[in-house]
PDB file as gemmi writes it, atoms N, CA and C in Angstrom:
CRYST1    1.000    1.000    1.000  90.00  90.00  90.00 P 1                      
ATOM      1  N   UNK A   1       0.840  -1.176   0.000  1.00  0.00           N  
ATOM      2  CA  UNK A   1       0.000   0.000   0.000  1.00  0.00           C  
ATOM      3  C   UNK A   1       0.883   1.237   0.000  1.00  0.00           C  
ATOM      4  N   UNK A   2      -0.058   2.026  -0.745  1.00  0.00           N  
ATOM      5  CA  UNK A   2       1.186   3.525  -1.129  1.00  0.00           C  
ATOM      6  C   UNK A   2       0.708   4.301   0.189  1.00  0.00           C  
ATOM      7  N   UNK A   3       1.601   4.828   0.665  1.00  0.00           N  
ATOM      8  CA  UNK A   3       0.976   5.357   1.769  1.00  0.00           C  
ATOM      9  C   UNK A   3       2.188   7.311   1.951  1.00  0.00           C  
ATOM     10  N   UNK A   4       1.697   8.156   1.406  1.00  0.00           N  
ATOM     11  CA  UNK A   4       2.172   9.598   1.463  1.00  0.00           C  
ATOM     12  C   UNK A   4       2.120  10.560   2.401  1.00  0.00           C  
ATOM     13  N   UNK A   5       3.266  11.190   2.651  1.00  0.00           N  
ATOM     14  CA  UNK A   5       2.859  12.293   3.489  1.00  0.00           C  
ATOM     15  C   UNK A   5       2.880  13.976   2.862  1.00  0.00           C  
ATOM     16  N   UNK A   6       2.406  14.730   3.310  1.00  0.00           N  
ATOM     17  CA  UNK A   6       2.550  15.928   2.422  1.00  0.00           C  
ATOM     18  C   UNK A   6       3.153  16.918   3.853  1.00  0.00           C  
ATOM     19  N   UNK A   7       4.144  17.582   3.211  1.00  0.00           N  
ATOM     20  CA  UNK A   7       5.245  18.384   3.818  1.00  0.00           C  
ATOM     21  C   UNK A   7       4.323  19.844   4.332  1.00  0.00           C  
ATOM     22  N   UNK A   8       3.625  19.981   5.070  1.00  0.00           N  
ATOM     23  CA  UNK A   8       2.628  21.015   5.421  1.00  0.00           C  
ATOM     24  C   UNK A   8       3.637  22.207   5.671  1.00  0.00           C  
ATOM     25  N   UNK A   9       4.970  22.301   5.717  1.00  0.00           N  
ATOM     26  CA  UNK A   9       5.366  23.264   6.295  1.00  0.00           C  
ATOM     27  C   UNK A   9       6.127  24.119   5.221  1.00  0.00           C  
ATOM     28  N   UNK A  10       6.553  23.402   3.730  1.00  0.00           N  
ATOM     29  CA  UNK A  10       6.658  23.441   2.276  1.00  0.00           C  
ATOM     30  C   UNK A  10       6.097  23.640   1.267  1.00  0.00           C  
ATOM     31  N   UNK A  11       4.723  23.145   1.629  1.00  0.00           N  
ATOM     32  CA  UNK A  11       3.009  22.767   0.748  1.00  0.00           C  
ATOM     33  C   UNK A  11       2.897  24.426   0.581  1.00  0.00           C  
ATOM     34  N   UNK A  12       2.396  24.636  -0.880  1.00  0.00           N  
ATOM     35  CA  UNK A  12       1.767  26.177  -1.073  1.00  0.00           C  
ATOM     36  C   UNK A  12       0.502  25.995  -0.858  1.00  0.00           C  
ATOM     37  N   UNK A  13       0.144  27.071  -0.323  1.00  0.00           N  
ATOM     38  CA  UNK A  13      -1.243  27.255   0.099  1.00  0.00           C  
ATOM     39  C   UNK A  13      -2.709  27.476  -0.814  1.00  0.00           C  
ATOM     40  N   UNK A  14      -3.254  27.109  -0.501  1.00  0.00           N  
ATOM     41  CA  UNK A  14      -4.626  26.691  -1.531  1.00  0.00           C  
ATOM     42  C   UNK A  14      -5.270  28.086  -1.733  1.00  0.00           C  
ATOM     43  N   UNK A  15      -5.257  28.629  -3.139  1.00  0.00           N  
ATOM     44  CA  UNK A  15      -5.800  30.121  -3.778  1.00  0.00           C  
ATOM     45  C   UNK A  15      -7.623  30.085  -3.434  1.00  0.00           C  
ATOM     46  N   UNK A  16      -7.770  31.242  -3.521  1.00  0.00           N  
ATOM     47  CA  UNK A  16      -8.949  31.778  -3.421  1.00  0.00           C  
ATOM     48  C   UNK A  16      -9.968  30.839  -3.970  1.00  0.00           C  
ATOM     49  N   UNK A  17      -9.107  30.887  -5.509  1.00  0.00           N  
ATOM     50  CA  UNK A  17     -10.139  30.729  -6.889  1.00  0.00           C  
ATOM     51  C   UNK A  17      -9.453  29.671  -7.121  1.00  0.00           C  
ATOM     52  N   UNK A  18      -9.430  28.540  -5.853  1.00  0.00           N  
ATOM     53  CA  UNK A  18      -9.148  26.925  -5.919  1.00  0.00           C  
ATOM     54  C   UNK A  18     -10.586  26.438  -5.823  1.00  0.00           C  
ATOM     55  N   UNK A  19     -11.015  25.429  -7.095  1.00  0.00           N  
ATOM     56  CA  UNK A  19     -11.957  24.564  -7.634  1.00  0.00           C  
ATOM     57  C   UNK A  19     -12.869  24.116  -6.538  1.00  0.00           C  
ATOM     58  N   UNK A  20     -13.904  23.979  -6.373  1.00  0.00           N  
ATOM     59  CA  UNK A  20     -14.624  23.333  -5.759  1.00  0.00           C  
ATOM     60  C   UNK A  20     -13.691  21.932  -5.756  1.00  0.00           C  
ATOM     61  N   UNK A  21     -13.308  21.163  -6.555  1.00  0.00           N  
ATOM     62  CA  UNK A  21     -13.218  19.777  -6.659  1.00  0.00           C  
ATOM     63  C   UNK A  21     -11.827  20.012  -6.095  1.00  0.00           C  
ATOM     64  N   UNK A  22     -10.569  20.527  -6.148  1.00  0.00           N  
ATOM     65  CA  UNK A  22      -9.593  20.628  -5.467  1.00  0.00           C  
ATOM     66  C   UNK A  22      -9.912  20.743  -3.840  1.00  0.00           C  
ATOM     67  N   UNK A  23     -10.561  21.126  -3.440  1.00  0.00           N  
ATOM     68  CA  UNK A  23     -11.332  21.506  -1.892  1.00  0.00           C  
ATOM     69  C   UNK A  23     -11.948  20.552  -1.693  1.00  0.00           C  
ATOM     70  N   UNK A  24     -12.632  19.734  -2.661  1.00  0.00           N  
ATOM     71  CA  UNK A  24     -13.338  18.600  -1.489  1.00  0.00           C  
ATOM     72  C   UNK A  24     -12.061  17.417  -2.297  1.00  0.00           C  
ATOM     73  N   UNK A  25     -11.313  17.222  -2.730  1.00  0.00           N  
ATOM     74  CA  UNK A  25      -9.937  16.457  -2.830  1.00  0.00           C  
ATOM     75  C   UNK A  25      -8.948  16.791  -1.966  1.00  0.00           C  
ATOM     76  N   UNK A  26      -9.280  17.832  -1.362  1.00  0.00           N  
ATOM     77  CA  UNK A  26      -8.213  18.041   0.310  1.00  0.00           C  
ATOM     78  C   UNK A  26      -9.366  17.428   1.076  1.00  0.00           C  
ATOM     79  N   UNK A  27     -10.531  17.216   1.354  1.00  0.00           N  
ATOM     80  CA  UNK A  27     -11.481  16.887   2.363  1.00  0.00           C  
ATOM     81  C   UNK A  27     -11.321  15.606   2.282  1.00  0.00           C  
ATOM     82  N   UNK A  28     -11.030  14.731   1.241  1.00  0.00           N  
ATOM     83  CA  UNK A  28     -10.783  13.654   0.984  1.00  0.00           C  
ATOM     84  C   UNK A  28      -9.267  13.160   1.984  1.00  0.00           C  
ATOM     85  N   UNK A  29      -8.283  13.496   1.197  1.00  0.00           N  
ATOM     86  CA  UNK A  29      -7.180  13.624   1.381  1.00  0.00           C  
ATOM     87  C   UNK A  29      -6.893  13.648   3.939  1.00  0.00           C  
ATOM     88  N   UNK A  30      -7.638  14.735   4.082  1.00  0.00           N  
ATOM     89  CA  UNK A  30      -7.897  14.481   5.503  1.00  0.00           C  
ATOM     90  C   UNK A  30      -8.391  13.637   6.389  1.00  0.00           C  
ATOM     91  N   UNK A  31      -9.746  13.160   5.262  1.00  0.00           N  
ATOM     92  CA  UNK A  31     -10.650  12.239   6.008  1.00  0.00           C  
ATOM     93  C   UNK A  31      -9.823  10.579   5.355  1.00  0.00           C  
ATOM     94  N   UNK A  32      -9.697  10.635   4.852  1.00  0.00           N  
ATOM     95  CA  UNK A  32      -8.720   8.914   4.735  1.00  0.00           C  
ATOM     96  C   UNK A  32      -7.545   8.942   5.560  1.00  0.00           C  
ATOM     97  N   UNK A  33      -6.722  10.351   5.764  1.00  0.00           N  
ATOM     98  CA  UNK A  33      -5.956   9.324   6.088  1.00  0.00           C  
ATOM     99  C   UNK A  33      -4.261   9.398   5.217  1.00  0.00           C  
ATOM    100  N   UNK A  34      -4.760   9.804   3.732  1.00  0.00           N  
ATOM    101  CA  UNK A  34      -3.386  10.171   2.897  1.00  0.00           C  
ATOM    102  C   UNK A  34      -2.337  11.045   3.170  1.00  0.00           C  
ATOM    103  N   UNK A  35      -2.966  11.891   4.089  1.00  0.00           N  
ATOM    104  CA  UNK A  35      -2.160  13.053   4.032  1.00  0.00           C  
ATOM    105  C   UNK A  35      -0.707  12.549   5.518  1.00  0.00           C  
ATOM    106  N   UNK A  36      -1.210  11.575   6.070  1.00  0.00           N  
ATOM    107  CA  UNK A  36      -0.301  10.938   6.765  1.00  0.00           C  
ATOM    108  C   UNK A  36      -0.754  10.724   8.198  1.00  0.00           C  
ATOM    109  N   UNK A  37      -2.104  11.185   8.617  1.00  0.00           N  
ATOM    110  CA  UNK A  37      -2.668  10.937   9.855  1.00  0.00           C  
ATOM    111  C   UNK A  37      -4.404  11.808   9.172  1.00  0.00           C  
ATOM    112  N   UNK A  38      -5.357  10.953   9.808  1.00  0.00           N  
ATOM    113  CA  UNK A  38      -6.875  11.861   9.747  1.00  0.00           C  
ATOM    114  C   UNK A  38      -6.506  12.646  10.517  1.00  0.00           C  
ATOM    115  N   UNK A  39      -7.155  13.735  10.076  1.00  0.00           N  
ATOM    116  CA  UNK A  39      -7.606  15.243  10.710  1.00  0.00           C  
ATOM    117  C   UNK A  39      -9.021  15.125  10.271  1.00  0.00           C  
ATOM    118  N   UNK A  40     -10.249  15.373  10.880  1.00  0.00           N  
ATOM    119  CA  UNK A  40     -11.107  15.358  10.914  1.00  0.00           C  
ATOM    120  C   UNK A  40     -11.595  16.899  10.422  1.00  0.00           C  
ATOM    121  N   UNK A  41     -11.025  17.750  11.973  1.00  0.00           N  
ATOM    122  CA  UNK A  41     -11.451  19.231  11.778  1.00  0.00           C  
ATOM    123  C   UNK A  41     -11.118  19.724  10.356  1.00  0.00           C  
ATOM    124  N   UNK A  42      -9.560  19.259   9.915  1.00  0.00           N  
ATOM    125  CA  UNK A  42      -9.431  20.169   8.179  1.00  0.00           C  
ATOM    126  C   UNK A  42     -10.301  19.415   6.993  1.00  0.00           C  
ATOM    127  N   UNK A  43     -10.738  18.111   7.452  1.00  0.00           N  
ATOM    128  CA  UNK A  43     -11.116  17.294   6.416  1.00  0.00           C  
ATOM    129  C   UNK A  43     -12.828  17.826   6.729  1.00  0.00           C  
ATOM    130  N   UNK A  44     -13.599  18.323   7.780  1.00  0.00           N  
ATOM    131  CA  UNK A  44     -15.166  18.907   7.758  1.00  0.00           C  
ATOM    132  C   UNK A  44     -14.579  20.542   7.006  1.00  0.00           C  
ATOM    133  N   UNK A  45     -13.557  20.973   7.158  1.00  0.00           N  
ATOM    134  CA  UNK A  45     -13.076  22.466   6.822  1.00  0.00           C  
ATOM    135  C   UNK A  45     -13.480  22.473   5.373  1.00  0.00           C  
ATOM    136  N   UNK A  46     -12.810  21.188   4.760  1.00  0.00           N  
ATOM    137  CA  UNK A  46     -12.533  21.453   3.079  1.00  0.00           C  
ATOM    138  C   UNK A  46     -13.524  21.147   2.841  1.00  0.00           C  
ATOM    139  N   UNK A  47     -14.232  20.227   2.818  1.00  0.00           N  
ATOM    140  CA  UNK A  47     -15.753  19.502   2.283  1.00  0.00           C  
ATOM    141  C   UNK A  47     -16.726  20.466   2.526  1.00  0.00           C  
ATOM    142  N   UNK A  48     -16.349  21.682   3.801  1.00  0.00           N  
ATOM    143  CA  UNK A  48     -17.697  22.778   3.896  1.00  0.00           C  
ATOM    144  C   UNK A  48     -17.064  23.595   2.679  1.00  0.00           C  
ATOM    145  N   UNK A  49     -15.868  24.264   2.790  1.00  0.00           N  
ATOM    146  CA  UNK A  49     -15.737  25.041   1.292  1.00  0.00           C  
ATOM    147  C   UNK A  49     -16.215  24.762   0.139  1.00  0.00           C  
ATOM    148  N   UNK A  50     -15.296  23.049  -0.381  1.00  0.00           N  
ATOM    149  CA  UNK A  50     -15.995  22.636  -1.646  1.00  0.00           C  
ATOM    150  C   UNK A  50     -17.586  22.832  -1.506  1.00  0.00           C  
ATOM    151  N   UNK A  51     -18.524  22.663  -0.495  1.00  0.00           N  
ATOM    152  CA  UNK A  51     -20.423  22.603  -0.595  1.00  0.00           C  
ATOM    153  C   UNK A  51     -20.162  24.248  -0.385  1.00  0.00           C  
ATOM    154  N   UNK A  52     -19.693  24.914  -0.229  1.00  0.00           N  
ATOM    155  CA  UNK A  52     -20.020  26.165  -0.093  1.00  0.00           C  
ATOM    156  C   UNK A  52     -19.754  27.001  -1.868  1.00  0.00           C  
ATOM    157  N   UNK A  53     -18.605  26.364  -2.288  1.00  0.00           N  
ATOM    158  CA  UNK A  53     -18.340  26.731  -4.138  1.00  0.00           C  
ATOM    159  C   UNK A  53     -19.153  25.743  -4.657  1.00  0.00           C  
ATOM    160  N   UNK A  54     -20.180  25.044  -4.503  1.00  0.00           N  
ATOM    161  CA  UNK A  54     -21.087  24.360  -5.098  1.00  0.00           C  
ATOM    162  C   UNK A  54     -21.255  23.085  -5.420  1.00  0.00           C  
ATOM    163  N   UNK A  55     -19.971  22.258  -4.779  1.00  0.00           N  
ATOM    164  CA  UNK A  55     -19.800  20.739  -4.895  1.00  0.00           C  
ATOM    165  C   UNK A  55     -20.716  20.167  -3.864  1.00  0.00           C  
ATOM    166  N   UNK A  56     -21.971  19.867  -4.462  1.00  0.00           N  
ATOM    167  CA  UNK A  56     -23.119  19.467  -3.833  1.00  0.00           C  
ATOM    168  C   UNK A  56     -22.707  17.981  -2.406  1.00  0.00           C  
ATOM    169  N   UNK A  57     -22.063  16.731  -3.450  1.00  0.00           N  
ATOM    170  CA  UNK A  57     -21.647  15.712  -2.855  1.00  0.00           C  
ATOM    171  C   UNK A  57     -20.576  15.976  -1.538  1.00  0.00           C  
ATOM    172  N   UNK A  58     -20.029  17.263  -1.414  1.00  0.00           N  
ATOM    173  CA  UNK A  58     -19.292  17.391  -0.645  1.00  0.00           C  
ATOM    174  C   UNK A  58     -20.180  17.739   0.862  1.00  0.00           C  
ATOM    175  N   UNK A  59     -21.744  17.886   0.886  1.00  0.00           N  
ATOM    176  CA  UNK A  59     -22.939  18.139   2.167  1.00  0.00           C  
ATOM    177  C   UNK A  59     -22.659  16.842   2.457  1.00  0.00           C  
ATOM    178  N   UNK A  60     -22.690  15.419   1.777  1.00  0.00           N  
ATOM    179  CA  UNK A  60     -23.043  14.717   2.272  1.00  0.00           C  
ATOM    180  C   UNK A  60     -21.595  14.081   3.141  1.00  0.00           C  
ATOM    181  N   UNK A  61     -20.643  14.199   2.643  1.00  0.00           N  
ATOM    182  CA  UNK A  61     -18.999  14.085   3.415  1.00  0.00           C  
ATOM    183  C   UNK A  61     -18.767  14.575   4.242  1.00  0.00           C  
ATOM    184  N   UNK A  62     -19.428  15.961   4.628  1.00  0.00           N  
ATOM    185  CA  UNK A  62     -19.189  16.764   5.773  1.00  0.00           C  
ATOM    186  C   UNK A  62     -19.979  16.380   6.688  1.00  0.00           C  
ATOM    187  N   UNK A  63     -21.537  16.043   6.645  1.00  0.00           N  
ATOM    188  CA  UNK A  63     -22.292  15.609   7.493  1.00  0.00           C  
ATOM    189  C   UNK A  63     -21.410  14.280   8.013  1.00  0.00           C  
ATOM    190  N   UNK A  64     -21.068  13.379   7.260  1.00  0.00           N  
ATOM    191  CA  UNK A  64     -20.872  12.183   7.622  1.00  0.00           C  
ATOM    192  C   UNK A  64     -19.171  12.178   8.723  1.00  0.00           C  
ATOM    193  N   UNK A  65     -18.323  13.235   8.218  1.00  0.00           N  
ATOM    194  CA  UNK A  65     -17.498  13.683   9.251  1.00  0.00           C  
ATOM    195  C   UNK A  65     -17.849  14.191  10.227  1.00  0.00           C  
ATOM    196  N   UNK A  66     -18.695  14.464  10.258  1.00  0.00           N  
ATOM    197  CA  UNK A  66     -19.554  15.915  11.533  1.00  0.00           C  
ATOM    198  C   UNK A  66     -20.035  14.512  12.771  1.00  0.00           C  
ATOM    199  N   UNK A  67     -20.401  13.432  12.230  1.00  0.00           N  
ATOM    200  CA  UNK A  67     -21.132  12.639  13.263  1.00  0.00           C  
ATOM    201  C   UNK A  67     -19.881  11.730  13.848  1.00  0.00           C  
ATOM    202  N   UNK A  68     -19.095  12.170  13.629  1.00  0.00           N  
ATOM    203  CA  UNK A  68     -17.739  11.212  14.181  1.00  0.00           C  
ATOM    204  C   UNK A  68     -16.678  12.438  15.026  1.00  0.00           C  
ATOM    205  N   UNK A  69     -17.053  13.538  14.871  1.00  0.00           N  
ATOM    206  CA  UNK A  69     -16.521  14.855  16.043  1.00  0.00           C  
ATOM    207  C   UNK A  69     -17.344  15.754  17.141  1.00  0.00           C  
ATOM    208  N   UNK A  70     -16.837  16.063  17.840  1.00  0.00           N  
ATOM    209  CA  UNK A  70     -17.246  16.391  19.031  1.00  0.00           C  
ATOM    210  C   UNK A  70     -18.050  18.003  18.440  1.00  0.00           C  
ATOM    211  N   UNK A  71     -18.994  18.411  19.162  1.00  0.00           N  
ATOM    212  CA  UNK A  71     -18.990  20.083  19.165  1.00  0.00           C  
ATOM    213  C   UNK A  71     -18.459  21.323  18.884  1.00  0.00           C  
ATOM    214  N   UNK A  72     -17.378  21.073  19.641  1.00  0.00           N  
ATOM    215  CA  UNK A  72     -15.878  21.732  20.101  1.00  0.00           C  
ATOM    216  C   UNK A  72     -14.968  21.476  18.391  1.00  0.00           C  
ATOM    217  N   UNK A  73     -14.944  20.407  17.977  1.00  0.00           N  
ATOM    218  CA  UNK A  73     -14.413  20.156  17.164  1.00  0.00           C  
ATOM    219  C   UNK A  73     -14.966  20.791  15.659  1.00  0.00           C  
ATOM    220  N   UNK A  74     -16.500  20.644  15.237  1.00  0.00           N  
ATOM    221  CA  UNK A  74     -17.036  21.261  14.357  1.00  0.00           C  
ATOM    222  C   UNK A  74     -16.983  22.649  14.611  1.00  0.00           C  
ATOM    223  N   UNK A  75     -17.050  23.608  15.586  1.00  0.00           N  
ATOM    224  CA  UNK A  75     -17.126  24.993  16.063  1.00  0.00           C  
ATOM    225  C   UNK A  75     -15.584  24.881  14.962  1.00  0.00           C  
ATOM    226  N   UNK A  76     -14.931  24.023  15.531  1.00  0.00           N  
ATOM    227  CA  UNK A  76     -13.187  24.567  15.177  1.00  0.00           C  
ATOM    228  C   UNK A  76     -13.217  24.834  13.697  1.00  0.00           C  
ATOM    229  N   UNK A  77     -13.397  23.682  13.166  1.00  0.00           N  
ATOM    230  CA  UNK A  77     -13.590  23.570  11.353  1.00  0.00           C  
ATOM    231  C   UNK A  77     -14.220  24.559  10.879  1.00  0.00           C  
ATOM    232  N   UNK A  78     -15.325  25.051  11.065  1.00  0.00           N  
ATOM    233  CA  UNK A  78     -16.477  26.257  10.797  1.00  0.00           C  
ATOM    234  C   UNK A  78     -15.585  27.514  11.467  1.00  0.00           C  
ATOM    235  N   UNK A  79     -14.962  27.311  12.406  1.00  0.00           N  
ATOM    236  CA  UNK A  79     -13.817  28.394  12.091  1.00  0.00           C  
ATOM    237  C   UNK A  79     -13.192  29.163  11.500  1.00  0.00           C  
ATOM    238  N   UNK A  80     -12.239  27.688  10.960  1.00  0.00           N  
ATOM    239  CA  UNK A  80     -11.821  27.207  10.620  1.00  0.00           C  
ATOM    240  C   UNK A  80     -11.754  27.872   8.574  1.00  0.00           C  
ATOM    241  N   UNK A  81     -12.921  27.457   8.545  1.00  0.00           N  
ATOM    242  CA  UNK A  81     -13.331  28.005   6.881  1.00  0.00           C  
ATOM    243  C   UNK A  81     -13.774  29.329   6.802  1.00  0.00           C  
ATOM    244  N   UNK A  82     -14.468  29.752   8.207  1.00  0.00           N  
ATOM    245  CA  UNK A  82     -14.426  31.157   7.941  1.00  0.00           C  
ATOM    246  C   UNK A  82     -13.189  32.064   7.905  1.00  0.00           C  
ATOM    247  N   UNK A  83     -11.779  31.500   8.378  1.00  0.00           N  
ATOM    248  CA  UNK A  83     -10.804  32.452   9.084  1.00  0.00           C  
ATOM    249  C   UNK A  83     -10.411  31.770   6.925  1.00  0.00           C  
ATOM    250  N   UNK A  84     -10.319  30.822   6.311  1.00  0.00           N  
ATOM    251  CA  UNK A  84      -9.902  31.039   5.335  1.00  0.00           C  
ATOM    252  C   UNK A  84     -10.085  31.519   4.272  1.00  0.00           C  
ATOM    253  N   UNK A  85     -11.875  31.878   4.508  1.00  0.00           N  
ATOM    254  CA  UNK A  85     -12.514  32.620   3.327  1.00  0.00           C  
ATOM    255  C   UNK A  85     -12.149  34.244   3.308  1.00  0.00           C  
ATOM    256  N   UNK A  86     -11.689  34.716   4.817  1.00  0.00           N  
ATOM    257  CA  UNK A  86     -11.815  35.801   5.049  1.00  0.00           C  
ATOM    258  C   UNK A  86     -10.431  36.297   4.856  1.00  0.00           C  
ATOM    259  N   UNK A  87      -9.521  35.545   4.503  1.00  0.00           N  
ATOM    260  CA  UNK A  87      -8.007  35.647   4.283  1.00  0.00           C  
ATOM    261  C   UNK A  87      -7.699  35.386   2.377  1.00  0.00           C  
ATOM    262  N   UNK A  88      -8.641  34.966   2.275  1.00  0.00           N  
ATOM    263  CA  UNK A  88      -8.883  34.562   0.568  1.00  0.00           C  
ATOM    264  C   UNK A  88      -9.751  35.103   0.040  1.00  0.00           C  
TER     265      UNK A  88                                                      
END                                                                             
């Protein structure tokens, strides 16, 4: 099994006028597991952006992350996407 890590401290940062489908392919990327450990909070973060630029399938990924984190944890993500929309 291929198993990757991505250098977060190297990684360029994801543009404004990044794709719906690039955004819920980081939501992906969090919620499996690829990126070298789940993160839950960045993986509900990206899947709300992508449903927020219009990637419909990405409501149903976020809900389904949302029922596997705490309160505290969704507050963070919804944060989370606001502190990046508002920086982008």
């Amino acid at each position: 099994m291929l198993q990757l890590l991505i250098a977060t401290d190297t990684a360029m940062p994801v543009e404004a006028s990044a794709s719906p489908d690039v955004l819920f392919d980081l939501g992906m990327l969090y919620s499996s597991g690829r990126s070298g450990v789940v993160d839950l909070v960045a993986a509900h973060k990206w899947f709300n952006l992508a449903a927020l630029k219009g990637r419909v399938d990405a409501i149903a990924f976020r809900r389904e992350i949302a029922e596997m984190m705490s309160e505290a944890e969704i507050a963070q993500a919804q944060r989370d996407a606001r502190a990046w929309m508002t920086s982008h």
